[in-house]
N, CA, C and O atoms as CSV, one atom per row, in Angstrom:
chain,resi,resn,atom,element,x,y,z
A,1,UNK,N,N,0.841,-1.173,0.000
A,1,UNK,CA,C,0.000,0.000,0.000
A,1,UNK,C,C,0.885,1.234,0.000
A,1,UNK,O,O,2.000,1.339,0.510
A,2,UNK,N,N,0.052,2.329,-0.794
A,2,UNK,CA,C,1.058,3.236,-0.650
A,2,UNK,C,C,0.972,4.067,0.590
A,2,UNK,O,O,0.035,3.886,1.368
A,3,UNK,N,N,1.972,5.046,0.845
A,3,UNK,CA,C,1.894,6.241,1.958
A,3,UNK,C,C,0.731,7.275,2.054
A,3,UNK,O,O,0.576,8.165,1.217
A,4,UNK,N,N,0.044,7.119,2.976
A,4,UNK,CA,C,-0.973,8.218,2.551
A,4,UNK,C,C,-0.554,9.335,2.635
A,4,UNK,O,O,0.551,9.554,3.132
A,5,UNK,N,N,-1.384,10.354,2.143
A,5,UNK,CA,C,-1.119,11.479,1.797
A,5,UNK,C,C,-1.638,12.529,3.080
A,5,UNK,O,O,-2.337,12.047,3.972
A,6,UNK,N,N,-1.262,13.947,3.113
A,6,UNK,CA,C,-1.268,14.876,3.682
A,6,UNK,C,C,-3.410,15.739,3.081
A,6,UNK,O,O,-3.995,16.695,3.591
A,7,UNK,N,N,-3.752,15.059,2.219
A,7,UNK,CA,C,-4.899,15.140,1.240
A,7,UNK,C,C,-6.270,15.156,2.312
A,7,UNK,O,O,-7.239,15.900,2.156
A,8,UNK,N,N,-6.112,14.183,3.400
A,8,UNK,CA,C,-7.434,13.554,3.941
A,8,UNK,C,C,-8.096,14.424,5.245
A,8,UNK,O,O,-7.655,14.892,6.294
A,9,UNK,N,N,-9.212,14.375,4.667
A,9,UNK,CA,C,-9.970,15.621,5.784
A,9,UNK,C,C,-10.484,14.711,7.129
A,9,UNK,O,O,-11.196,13.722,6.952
A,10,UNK,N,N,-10.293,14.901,7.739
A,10,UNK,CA,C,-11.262,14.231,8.745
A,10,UNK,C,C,-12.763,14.674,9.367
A,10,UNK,O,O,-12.978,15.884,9.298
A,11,UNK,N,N,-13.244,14.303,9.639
A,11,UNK,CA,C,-14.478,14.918,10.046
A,11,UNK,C,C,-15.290,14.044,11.472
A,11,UNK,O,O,-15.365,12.847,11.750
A,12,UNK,N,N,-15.820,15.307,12.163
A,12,UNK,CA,C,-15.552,14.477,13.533
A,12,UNK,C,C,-17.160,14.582,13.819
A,12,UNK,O,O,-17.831,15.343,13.121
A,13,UNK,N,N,-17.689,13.911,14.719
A,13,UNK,CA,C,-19.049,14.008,15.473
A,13,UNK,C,C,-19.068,14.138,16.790
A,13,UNK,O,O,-18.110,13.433,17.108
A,14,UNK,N,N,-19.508,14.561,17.764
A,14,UNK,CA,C,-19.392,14.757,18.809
A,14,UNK,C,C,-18.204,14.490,19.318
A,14,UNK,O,O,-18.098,13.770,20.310
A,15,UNK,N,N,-16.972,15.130,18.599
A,15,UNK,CA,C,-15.616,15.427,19.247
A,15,UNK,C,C,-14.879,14.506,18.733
A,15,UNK,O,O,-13.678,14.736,18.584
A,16,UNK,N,N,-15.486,13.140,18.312
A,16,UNK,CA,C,-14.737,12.128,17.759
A,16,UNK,C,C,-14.597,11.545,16.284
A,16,UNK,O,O,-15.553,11.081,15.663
A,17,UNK,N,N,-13.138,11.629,15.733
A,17,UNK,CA,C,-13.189,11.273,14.311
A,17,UNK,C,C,-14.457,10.036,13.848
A,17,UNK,O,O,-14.601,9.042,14.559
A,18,UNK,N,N,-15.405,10.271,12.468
A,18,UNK,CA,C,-16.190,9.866,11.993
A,18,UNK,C,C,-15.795,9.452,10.426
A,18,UNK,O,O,-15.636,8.331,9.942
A,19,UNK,N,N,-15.738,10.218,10.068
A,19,UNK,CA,C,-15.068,10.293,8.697
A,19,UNK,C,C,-13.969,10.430,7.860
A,19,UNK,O,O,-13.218,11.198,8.461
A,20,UNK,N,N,-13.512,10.147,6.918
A,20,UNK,CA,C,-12.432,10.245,6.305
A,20,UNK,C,C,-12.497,10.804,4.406
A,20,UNK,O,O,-12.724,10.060,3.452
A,21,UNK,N,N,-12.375,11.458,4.388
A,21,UNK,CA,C,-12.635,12.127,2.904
A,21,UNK,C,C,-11.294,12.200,2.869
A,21,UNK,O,O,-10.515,12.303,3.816
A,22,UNK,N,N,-10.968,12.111,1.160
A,22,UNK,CA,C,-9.468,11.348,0.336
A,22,UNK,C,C,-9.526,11.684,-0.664
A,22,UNK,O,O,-10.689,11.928,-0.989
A,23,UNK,N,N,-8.857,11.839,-1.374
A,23,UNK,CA,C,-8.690,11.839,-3.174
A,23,UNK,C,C,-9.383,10.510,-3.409
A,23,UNK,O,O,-9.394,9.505,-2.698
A,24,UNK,N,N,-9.874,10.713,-4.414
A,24,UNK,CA,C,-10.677,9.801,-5.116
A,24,UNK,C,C,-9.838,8.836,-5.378
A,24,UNK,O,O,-10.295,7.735,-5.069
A,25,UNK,N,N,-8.179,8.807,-6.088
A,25,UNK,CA,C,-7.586,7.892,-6.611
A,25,UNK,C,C,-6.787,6.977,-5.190
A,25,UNK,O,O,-6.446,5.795,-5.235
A,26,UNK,N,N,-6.684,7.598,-4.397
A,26,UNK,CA,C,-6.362,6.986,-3.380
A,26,UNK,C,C,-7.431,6.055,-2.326
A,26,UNK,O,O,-7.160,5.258,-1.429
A,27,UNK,N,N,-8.476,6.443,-2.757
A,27,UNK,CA,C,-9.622,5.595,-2.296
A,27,UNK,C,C,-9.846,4.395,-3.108
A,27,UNK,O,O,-10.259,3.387,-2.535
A,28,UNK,N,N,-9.572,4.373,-4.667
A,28,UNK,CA,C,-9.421,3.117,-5.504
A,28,UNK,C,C,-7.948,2.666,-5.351
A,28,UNK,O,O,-7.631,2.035,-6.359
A,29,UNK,N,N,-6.994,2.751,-4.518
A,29,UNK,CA,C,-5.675,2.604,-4.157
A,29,UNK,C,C,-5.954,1.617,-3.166
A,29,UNK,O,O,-5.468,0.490,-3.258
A,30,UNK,N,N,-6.861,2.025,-2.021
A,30,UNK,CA,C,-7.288,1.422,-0.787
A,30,UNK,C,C,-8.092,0.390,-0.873
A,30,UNK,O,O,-8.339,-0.476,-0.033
A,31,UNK,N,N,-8.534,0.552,-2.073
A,31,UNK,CA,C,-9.575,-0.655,-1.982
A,31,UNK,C,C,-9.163,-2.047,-3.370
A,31,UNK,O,O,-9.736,-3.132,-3.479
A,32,UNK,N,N,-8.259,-1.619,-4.063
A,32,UNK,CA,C,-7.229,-2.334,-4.769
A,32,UNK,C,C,-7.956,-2.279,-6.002
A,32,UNK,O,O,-8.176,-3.374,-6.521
A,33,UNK,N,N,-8.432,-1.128,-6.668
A,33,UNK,CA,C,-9.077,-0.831,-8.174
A,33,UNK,C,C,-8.716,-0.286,-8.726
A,33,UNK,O,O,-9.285,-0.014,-9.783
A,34,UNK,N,N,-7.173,0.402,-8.287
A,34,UNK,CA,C,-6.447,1.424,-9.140
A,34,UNK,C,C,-6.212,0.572,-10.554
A,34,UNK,O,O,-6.023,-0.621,-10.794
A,35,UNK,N,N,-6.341,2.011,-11.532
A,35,UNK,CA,C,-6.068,1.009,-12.806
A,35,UNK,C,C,-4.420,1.521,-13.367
A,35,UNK,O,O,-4.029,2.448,-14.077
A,36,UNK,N,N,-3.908,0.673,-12.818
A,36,UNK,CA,C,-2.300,0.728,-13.243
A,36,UNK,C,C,-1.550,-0.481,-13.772
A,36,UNK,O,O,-1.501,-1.686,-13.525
A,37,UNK,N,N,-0.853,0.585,-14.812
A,37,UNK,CA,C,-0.433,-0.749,-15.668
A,37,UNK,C,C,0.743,-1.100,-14.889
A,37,UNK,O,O,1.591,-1.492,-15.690
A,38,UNK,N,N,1.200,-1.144,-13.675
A,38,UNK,CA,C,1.974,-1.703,-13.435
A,38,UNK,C,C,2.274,-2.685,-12.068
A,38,UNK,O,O,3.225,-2.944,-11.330
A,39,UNK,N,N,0.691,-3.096,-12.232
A,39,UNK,CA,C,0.220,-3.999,-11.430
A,39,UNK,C,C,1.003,-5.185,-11.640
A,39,UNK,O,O,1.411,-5.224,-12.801
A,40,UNK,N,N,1.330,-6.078,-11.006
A,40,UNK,CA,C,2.090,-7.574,-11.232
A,40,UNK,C,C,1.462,-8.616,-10.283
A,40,UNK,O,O,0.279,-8.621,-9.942
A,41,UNK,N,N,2.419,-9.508,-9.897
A,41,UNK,CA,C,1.895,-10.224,-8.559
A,41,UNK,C,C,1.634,-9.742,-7.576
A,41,UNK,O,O,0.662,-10.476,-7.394
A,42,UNK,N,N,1.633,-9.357,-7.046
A,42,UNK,CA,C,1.862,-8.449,-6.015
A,42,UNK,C,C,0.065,-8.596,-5.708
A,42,UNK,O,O,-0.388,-8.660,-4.565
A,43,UNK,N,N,-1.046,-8.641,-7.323
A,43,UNK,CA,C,-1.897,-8.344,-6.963
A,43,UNK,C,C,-2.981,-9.683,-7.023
A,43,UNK,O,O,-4.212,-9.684,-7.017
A,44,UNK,N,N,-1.823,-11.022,-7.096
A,44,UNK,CA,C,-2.644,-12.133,-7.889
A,44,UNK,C,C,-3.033,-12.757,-6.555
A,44,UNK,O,O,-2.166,-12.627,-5.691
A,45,UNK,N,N,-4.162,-13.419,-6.181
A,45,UNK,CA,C,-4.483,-14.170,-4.944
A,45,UNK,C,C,-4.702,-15.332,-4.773
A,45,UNK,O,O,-5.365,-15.842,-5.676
A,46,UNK,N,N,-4.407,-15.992,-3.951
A,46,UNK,CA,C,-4.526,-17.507,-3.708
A,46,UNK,C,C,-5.109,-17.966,-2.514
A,46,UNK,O,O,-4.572,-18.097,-1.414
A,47,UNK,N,N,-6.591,-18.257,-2.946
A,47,UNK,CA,C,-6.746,-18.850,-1.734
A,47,UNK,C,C,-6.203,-19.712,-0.621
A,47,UNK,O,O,-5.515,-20.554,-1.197
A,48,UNK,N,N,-6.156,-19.947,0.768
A,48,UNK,CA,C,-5.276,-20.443,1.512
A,48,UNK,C,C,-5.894,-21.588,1.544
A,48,UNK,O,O,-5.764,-21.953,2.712
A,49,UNK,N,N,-6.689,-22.651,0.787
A,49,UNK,CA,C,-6.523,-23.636,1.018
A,49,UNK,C,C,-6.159,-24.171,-0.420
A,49,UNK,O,O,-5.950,-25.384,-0.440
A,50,UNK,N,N,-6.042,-23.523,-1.615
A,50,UNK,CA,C,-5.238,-23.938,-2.527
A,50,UNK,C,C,-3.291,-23.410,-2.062
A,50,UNK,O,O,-2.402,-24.193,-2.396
A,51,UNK,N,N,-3.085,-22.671,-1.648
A,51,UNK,CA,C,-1.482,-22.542,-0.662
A,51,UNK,C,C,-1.216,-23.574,-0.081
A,51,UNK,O,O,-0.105,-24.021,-0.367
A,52,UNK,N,N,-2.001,-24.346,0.884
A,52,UNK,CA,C,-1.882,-25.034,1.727
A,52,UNK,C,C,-1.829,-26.708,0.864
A,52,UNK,O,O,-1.253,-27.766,1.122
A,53,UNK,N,N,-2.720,-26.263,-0.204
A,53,UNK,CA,C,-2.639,-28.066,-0.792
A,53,UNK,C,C,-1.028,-28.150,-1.158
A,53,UNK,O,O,-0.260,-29.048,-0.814
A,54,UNK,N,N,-0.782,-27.212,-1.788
A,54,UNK,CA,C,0.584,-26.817,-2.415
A,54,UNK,C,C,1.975,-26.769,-1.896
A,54,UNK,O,O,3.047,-26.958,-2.471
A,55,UNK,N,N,1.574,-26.347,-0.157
A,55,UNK,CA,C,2.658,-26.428,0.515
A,55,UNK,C,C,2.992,-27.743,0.831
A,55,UNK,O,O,4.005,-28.362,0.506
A,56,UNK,N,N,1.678,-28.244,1.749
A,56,UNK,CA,C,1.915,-28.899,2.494
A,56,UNK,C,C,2.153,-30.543,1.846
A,56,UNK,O,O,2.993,-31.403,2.109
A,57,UNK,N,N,0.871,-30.504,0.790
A,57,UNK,CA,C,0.966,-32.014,-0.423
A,57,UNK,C,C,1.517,-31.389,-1.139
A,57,UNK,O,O,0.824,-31.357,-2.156
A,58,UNK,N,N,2.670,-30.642,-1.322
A,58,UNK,CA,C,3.424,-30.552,-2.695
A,58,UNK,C,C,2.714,-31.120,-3.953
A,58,UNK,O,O,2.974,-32.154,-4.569
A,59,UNK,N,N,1.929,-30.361,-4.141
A,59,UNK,CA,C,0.879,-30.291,-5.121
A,59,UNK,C,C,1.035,-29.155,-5.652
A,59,UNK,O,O,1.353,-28.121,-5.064
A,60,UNK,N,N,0.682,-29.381,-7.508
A,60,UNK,CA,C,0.886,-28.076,-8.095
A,60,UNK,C,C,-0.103,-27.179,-7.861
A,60,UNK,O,O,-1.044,-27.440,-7.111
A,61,UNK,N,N,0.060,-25.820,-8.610
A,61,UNK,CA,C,-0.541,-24.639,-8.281
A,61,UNK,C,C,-2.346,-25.280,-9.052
A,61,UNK,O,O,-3.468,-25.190,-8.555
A,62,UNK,N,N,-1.933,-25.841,-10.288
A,62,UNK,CA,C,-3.172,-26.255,-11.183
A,62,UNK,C,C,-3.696,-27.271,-10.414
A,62,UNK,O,O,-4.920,-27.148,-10.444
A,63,UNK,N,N,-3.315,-28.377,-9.622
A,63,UNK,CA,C,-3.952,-29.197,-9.482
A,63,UNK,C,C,-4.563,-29.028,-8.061
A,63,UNK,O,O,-5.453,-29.758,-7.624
A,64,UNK,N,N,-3.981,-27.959,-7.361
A,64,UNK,CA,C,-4.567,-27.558,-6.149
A,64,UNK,C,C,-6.372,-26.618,-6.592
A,64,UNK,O,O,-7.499,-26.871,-6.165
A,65,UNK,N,N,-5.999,-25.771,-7.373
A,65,UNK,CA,C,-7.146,-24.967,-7.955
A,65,UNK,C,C,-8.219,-26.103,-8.097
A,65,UNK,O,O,-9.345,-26.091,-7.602
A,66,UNK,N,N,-7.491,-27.371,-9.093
A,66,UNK,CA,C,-8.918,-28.246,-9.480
A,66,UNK,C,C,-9.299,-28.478,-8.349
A,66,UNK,O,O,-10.265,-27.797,-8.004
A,67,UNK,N,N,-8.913,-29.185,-7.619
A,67,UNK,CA,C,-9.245,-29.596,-6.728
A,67,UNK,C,C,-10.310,-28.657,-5.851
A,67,UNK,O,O,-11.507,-28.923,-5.737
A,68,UNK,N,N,-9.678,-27.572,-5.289
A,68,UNK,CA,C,-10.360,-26.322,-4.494
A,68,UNK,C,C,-11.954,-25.910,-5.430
A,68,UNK,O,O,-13.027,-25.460,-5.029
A,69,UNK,N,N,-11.545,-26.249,-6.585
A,69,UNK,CA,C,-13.187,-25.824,-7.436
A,69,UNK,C,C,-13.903,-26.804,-7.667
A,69,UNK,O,O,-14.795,-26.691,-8.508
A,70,UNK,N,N,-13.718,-27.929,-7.035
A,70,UNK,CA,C,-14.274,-29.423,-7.180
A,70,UNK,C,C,-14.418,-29.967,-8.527
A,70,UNK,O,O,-15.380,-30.608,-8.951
A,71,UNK,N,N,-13.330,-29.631,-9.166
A,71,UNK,CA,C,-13.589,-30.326,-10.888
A,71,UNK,C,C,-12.594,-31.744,-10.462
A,71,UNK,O,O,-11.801,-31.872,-9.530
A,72,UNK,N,N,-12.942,-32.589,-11.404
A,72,UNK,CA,C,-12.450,-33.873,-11.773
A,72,UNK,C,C,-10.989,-33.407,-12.834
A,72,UNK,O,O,-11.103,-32.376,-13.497
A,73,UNK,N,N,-10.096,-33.959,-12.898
A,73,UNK,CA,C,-9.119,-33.954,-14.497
A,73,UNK,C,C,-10.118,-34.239,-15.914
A,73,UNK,O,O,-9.932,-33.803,-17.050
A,74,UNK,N,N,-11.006,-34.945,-15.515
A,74,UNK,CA,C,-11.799,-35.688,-16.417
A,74,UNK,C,C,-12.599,-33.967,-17.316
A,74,UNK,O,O,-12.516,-33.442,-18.427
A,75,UNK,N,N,-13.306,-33.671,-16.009
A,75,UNK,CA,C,-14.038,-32.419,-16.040
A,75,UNK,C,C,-13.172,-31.048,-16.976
A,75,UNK,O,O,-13.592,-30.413,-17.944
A,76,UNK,N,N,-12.119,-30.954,-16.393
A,76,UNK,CA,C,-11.264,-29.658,-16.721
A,76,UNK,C,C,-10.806,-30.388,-18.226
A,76,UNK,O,O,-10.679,-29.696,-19.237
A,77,UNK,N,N,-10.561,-31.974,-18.230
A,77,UNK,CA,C,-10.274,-32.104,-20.148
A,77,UNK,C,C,-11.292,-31.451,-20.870
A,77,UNK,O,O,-11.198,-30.504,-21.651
A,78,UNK,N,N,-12.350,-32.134,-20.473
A,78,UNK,CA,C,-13.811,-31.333,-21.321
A,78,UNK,C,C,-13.677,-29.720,-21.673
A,78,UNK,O,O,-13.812,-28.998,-22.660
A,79,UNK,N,N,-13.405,-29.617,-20.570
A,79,UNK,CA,C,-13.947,-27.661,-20.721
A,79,UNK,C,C,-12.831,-27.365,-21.757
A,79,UNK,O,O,-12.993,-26.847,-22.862
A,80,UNK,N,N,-11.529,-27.839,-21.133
A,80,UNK,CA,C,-9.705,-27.433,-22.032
A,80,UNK,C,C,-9.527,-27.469,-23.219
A,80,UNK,O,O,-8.686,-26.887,-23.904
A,81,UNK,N,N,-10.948,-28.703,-23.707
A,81,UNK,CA,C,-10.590,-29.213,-24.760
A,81,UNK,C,C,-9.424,-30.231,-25.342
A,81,UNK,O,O,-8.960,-30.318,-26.479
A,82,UNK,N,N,-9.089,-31.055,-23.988
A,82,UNK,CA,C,-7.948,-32.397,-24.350
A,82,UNK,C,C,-8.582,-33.520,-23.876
A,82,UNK,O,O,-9.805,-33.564,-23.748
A,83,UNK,N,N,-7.685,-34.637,-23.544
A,83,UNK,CA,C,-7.791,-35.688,-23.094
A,83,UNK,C,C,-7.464,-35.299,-21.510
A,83,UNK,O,O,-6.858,-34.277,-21.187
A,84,UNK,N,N,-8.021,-36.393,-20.487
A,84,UNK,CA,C,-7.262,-36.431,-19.531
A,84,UNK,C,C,-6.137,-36.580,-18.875
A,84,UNK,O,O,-5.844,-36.056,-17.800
A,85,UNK,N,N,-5.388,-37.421,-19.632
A,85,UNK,CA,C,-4.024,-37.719,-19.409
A,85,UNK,C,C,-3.204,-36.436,-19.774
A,85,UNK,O,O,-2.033,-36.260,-19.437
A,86,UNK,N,N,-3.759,-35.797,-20.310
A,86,UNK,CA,C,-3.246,-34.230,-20.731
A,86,UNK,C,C,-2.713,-33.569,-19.276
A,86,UNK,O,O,-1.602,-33.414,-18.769
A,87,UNK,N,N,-4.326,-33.209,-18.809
A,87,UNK,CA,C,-4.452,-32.792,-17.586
A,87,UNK,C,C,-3.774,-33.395,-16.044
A,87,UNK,O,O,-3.562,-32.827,-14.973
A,88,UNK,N,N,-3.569,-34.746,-16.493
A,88,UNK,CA,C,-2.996,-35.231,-15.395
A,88,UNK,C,C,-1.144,-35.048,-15.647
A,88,UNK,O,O,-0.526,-34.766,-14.620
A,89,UNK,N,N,-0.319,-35.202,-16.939
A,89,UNK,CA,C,0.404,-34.523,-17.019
A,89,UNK,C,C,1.133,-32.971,-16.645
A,89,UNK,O,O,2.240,-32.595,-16.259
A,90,UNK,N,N,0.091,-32.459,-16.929
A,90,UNK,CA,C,0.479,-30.741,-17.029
A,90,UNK,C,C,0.311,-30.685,-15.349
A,90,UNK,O,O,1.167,-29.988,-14.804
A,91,UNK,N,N,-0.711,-31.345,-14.419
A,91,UNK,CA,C,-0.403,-31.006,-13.282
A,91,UNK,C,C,0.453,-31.631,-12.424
A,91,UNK,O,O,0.195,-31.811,-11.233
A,92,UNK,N,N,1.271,-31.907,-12.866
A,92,UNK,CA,C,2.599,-33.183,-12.526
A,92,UNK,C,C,3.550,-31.758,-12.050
A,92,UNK,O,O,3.482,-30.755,-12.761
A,93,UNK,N,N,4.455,-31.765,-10.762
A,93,UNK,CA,C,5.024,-30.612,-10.262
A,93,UNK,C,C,6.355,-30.899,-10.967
A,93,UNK,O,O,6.986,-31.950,-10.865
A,94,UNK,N,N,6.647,-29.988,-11.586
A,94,UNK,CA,C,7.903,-29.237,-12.590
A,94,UNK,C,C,7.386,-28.820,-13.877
A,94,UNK,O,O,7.915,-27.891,-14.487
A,95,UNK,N,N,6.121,-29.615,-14.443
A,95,UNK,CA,C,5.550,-29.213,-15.584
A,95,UNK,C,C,5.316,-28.258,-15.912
A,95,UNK,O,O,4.712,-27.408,-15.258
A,96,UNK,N,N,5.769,-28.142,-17.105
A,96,UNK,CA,C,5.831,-26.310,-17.561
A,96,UNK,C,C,5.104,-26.149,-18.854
A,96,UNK,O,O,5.563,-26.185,-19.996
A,97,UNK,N,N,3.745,-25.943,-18.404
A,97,UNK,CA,C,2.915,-25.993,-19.932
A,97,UNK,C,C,2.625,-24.706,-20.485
A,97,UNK,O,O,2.304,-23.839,-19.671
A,98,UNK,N,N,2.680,-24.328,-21.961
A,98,UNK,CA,C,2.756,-23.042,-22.485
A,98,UNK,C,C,2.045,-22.066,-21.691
A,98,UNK,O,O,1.433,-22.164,-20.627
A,99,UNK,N,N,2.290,-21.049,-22.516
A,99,UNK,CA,C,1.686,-19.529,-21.696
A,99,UNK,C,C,0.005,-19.959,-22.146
A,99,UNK,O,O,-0.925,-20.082,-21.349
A,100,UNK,N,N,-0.070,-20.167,-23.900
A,100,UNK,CA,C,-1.551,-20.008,-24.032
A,100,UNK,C,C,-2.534,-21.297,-23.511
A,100,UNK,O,O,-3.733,-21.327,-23.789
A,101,UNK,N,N,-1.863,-22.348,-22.721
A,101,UNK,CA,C,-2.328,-23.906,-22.121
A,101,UNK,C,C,-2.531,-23.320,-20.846
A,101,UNK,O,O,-3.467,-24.005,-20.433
A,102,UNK,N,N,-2.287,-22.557,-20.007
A,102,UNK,CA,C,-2.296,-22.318,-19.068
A,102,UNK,C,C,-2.969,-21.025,-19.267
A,102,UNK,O,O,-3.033,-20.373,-18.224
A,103,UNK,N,N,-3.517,-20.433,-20.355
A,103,UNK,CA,C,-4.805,-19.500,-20.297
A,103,UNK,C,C,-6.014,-20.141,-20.464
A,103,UNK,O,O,-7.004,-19.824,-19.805
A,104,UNK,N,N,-6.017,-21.080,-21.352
A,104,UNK,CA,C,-7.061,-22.033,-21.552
A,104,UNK,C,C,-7.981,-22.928,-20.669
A,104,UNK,O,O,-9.146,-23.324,-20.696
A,105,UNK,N,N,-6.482,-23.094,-19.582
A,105,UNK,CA,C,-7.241,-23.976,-17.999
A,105,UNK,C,C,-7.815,-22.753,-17.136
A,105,UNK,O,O,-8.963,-22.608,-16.717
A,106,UNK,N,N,-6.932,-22.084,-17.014
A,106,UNK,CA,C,-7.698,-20.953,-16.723
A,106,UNK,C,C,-9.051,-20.132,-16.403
A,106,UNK,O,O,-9.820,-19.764,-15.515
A,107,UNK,N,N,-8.689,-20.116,-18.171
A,107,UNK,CA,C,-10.311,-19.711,-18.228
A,107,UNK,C,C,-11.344,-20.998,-18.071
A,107,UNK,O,O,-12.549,-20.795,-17.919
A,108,UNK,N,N,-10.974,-21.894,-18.104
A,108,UNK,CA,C,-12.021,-23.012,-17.781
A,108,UNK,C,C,-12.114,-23.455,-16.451
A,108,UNK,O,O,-12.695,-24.523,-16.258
A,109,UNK,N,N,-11.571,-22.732,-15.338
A,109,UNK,CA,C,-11.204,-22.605,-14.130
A,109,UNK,C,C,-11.876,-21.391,-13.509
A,109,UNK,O,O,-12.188,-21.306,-12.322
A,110,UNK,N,N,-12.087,-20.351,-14.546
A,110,UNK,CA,C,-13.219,-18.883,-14.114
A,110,UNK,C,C,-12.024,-18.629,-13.176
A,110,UNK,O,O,-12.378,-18.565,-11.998
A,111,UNK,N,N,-10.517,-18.446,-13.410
A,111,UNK,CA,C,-9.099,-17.729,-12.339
A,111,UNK,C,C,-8.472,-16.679,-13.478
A,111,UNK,O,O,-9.007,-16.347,-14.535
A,112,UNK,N,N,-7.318,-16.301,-13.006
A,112,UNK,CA,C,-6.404,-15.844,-13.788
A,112,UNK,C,C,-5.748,-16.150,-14.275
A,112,UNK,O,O,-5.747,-17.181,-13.603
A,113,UNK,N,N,-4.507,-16.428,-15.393
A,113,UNK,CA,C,-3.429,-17.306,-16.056
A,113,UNK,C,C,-2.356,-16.931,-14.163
A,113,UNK,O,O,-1.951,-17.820,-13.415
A,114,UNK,N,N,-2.246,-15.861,-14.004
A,114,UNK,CA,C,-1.375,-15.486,-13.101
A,114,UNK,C,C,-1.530,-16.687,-11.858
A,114,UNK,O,O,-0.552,-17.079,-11.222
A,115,UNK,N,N,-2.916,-17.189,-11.634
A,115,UNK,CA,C,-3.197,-17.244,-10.660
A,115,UNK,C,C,-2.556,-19.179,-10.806
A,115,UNK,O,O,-2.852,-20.072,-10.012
A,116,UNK,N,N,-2.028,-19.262,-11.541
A,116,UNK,CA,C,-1.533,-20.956,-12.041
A,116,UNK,C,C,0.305,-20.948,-12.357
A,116,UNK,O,O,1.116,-21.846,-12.582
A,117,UNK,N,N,0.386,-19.732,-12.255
A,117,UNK,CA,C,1.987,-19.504,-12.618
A,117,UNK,C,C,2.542,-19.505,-11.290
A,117,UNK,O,O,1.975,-18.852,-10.414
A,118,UNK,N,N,3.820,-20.310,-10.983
A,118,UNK,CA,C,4.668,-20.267,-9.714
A,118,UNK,C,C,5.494,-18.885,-9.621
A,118,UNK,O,O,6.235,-18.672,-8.662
């Protein structure tokens, strides 16, 4: 987060701060909607029980997601458009499947490509 600014009014009610008025862009700062292109990881999220499949079962990032969204390999071939053995490959930990294979699960996952990249 950034430093706030010197910008913010306060506003008090019976003696005690109530409010907070801000620059507008720092209010989409605070609430993580700024539109900057120089957003990275920093902004990608992982739920903690797909972290946890990952840490703890050294399980990949993809096969923790299936799992966490209750799809089958079987399920995610369908949507991917492969076979299963595809899917059970690519989530094999070191597997490094293209940039646009890993938009494809993705989006058949309703995540981000980011959100499958180590």
């Amino acid at each position: 987060m950034k430093t706030h600014t010197n910008e913010v009014q306060i506003i008090k009610q019976d003696g005690k701060a109530a409010f907070a008025v801000l620059p507008y862009d720092e209010y989409l700062n605070l609430i993580g909607e700024a539109n900057s292109s120089n957003e990275k990881d920093e902004d990608v999220y992982i739920p903690h029980d797909v972290a946890e499949q990952v840490l703890l079962n050294e399980m990949s990032l993809m096969a923790a997601w299936r799992k966490h969204l209750k799809m089958s390999q079987k399920e995610l071939a369908q949507k991917v458009g492969v076979i299963q053995s595809t899917i059970s490959q690519m989530e094999k930990l070191g597997a490094k499947p293209q940039r646009r294979t890993i938009e494809k699960v993705a989006k058949a996952m309703g995540i981000l490509p980011e959100q499958l990249i180590d």
